[in-house]
Structure formats: structure tokens, C-alpha cells
N, C-alpha and C positions, 0 to 999 in steps of 0.2 A: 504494500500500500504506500502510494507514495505520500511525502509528509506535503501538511499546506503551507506552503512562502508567505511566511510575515515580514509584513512590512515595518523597516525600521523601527516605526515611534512605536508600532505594535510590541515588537523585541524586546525594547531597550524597557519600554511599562510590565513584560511579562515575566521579565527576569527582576523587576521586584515584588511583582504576585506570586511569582514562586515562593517566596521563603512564607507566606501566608498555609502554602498548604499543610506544614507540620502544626501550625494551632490548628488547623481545622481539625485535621486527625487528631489531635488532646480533646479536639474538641466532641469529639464524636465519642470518646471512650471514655468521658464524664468529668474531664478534668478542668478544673475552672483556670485556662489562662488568655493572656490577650496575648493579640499582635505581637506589642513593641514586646511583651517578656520570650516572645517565644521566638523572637529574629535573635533579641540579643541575647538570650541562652544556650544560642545554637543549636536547637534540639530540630531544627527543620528535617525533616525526610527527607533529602537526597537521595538518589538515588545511584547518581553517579559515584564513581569509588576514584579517590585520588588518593596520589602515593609519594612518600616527600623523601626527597634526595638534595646533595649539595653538588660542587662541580669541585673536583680538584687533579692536579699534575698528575705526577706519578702513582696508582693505589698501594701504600703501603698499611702494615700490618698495625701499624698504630692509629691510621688517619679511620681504617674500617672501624675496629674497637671501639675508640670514641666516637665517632658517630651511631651506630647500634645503639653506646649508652647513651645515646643525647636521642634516639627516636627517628631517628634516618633510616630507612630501610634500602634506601641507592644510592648511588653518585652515578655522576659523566664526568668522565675522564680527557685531560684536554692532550695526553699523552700519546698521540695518533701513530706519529710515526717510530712503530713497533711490530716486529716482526711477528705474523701470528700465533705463534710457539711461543713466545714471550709473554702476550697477551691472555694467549690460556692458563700459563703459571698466573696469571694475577689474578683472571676469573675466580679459579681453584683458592687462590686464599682470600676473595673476597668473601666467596659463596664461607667460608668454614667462620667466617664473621656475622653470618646472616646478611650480609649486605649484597644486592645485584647491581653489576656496570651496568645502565640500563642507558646509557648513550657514549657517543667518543666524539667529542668538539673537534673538529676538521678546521673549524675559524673561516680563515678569510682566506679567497683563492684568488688568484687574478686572470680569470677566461675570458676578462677583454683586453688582457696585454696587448699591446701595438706590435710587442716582440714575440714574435712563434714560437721561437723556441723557451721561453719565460712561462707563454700561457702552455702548451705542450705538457710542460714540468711540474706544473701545478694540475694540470687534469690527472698524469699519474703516481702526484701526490697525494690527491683524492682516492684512486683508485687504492693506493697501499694503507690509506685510513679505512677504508670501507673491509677490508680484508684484516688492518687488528680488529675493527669491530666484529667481526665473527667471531673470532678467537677469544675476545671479551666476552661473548655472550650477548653484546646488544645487539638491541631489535635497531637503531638509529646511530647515523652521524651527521650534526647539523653543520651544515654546510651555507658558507656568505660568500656565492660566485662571485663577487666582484663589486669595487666600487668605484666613483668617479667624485671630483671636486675640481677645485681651481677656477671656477667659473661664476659667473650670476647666477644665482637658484632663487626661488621666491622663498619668502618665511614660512615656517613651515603652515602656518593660520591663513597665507593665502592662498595655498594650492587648491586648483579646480580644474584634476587631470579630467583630458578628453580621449579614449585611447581607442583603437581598433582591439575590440575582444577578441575578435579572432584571431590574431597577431600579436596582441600585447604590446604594440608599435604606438606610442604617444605623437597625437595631433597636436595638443592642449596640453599647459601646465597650470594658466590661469587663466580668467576671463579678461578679455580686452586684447591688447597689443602682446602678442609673445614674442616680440623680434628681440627683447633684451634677454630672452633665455633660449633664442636658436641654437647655441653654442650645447646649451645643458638636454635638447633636447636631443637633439643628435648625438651626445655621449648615452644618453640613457638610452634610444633605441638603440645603439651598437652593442651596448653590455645586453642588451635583452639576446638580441639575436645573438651574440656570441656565447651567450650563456646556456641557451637551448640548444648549439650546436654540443656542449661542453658535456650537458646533463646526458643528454642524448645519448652521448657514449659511455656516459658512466651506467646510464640504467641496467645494461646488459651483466657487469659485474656487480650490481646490488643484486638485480635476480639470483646471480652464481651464487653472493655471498646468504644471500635473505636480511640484508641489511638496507632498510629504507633510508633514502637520503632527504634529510628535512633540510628543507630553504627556511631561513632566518630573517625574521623581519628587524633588521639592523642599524644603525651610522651611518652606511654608505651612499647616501641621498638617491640610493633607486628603489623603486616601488615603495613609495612611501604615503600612498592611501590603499584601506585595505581592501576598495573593489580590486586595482589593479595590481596586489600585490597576490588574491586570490584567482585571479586570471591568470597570473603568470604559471601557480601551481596547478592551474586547473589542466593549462593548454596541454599539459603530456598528456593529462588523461590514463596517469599510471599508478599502479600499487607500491612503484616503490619510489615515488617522488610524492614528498605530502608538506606540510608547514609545520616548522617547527616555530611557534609562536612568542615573543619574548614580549610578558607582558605590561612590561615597562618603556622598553625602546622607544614606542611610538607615539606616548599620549598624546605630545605636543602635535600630533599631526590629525589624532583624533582618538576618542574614546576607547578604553580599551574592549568596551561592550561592543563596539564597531568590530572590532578586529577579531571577536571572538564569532560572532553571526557572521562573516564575512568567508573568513576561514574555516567554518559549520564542517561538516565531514571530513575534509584535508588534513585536520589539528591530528597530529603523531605525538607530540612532547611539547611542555609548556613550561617555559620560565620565571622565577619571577623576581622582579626586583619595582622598587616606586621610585617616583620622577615628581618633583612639584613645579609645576608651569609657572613659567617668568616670562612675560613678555618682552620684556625690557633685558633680558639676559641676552648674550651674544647667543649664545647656546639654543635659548629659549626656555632655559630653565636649569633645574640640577638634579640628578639623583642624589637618593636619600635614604635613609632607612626603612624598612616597610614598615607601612602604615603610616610613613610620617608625608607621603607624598599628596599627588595631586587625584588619586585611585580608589573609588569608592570601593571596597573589597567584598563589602557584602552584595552588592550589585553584579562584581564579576564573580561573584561564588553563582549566583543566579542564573547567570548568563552563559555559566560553564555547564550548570545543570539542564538548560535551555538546548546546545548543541549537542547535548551526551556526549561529551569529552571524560572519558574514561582512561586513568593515566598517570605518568608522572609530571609532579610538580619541582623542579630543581630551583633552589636560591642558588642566585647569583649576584653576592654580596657579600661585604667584609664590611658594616658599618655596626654589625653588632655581635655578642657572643654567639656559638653557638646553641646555649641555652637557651637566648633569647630568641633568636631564627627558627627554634624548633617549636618553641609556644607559639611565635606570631604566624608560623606556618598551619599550626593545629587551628587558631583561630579562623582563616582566610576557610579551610578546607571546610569547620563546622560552618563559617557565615556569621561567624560573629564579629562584631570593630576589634581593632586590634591594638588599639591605644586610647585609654581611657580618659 
């Protein structure tokens, strides 16, 4: 059966009537609570099931341990380039930790190098991440094809891409005159198209390996609204090309309730870190500690339970303990505020 297409304002109002439905259920099995006690005690019904990891270097046998004791069931490992023999020794003593590699940060690639033999090197630097990732045991390596700068871009509050879906090829960045961003549009249709020639080849060894390669919504000022950042994922129209979501990167370009509807079935792995929006910042703002940002968290707990995004959730941040990342994680996933 297929599901029905809500429209935005629909989404974004249904994802906080969600957390309404676990009082209803209190409510139905005689218990006297309201609303607000039952959002902020987290006791809503989800049904989605998320699972909380951090990201670090090398896995060693101290970093597994402590995390375990701190309430981490994963990590992603940004240690890619590793031989798969190597990889499965660290499976092996991640697994005797309770802890699963459940992704391998690939980072930043350059598939739209000018230089062939630059971009070349980096495709089958891809291709040797994707292959520890087997050997790790993950199902993912998120993967940021390429970026571009040096150029005029609009702020991020002005962008109003116009793009061919079926190509993913930008007309439009903003309304009105685009001749001051010709430059930045032509770098981003070239990374597009260089980038699909790049995945293209990689998909055949994710098949080999059973490691999906998730595109990261990133820094790199390409696709940076989440219609055309989900057209990008959409266009392979493959099992092992999906979004790997970072739910902080983007706000300043728009909600992260946007980018969770946008990305609906594509979402493999979901990051998280908060961002508080500065207009007046060069940046457009700064990341922060979670909870302390610009991210309504119980909105995007709502919004996650909306798209049935089932999975993991990795911080990706050092602004607080690990004691503290592991409560404010516990919080995000019940739906409850995370800073009193």
C-alpha cells in the first residue's frame, strides 16, 4: 500500500501530534495524564527503535569498555584506510565489548578534481574504505564526494535552488538575477555530474562488499536544500546509495524537520550534533553543545518517528562528557528537552 504524501506544513504539525499519541494511550488505560506531562516524560510510544553510538579513530580496547559503560552500544570509525584482515581483528574485539562498528567515515573525497589522476585516487580510496567496512562488520560508509568554494554563493537564508530532477543539474540558486553566482553554478553542476560518474563505479563494489555508501549532507556548499540534496540520492535509484543525514550541518539552510521528510526512505544513518543560527555570523552561526542549539529535538524525535527511520544515532561532538552525551542522547531518542 502505498503511503499518502504530506505536505510540508502537514509534516512538520504531524510530527508534533505525534508525541500526543502516548497520552492518548495513558489515556485509554485509565491513567490521568496530560499533554505537556506526557511529551516531557518521555513516555510517548514510538515506535521507531534508535540506537546510540559515538565516532572515533582507531577502535581500541579501552575506547569500546568505556563507552559500553557510559550506554553506547556503537561507534563509526573514521579509520578507513585498513586493510580488511585488520578490520576484522577490531570487529572481533569490538563485538567481545558489546559494542558494533556500525559505520566507517570515508570523509571527504575529491570526484570533481580538475586533476584525473587526484580524482582517480580518491575513487579507489573509496573503494579500499568500503572493503574495511566489510571487514568491520558495517552495514555503511558515509561518504562527502566532493566540495567546491572560492567563489560568490548566496547566504545560506537566500537560497531558492531551481534544478532539473531528473539530472540534478541547477538552473537557479536564487530568485532574480543569478549572473553573480554563474561561476558557483557551474562548479556545482560539474561536482554533481562528476560525482555520479564517481558513485557509479563505486556501487558495483558496495554490492561485492554489502556495504551501502551514504552521501552526507555536509560544508561543502553542494546540495545544500534538502529537495535537491534528496534528488541527488534519489537519481541512482539504488540499494546501496542512501543519505546518510547529519542532523546538525544544515539548519542554517533549513529545518532539520525538512531534511528528515525530504530524505523519508533514503535515511541509512543519522548524526547528530546542534548548531545555533547567527545571522550576523560569517558562518551563519556556530555549533554547540546538544540541546544548546538552534534544534527543536523533540520535534525531530517526531519527525524521525514520522519517516520510520529505524537506526543509528552517532554524536559527533567533543563539547561535552561522555556522561553527559549519553543522557542528552537518551533524552533526544525518548523526546524529551534536553536542557532544563
Amino acid at each position: 500500500m502505498q503511503k499518502q504524501q504530506l505536505s510540508r506544513r502537514q509534516f512538520l504539525g504531524t510530527s508534533t501530534a505525534i508525541a500526543a499519541t502516548g497520552a492518548l494511550a495513558l489515556a485509554s488505560q485509565g491513567k490521568n495524564v496530560t499533554f505537556a506531562e506526557e511529551t516531557t516524560s518521555g513516555n510517548v510510544a514510538y515506535q521507531s527503535k534508535l540506537y546510540k553510538a559515538l565516532i572515533c579513530g582507531e577502535p581500541t580496547d579501552e575506547i569500546c569498555a568505556e563507552w559500553k559503560k557510559n550506554g553506547f552500544d556503537g561507534m563509526e570509525t573514521s579509520d578507513w584506510n585498513v586493510t580488511p584482515k585488520k578490520a576484522e581483528e577490531k570487529r572481533v574485539m569490538a563485538e567481545s565489548h558489546g559494542i558494533k562498528i556500525h559505520s566507517v567515515m570515508r570523509g571527504w573525497a575529491e570526484f570533481n578534481n580538475k586533476n584525473d589522476a587526484v580524482a582517480r585516487k580518491t575513487i579507489d580510496e573509496t573503494k579500499t574504505a568500503l572493503r574495511a567496512a566489510a571487514g568491520y562488520g558495517a552495514s555503511t560508509i558515509l561518504l562527502v564526494p566532493c566540495r567546491v568554494g572560492g567563489m560568490d554563493m548566496p547566504k545560506p537564508w537566500e537560497f531558492k535552488i531551481d534544478f532539473d530532477p531528473a539530472t540534478c543539474l541547477v538552473r537557479k540558486v536564487v530568485d532574480g538575477d543569478n549572473a553573480p553566482y554563474a561561476e558557483y553554478i557551474e562548479a556545482q553542476n560539474r561536482s554533481t555530474e562528476m560525482s555520479i560518474k564517481a558513485i557509479e563505479e563505486l556501487i558495483p563494489v558496495a554490492a561485492e562488499t554489502g556495504v551501502i555508501i551514504g552521501v552526507e549532507n555536509v560544508w561543502n556548499n553542494l546540495w545544500v536544500k534538502p529537495e535537491l540534496a534528496a534528488a541527488f540520492v534519489r537519481y541512482f535509484n539504488n540499494p546501496w546509495v542512501k543519505t546518510y543525514l547529519d542532523l546538525g550541518n544544515h539548519v542554517k539552510y533549513a529545518p532539520v524537520e525538512e531534511w528528515l521528510e525530504a530524505g523519508g526512505g533514503s535515511l541509512v544513518k543519522l548524526h547528530v550534533k546542534d548548531f545555533k543560527i547567527n545571522k550576523g555570523s560569517a558562518n551563519g552561526g556556530d555549533f554547540v553543545a546538544i540541546g544548546e542549539g538552534s534544534i527543536n529535538w523533540p520535534s525531530v524525535r517526531n519527525a524521525i518517528e514520522l519517516v520510520n527511520y529505524n537506526g543509528w544515532m552517532s554524536i559527533e561532538s567533543d563539547a561535552l562528557s561522555i556522561e553527559e552525551h549519553s543522557k542528552r542522547l537518551d533524552s533526544i531518542i525518548a523526546g524529551k528537552p534536553l536542557v532544563s
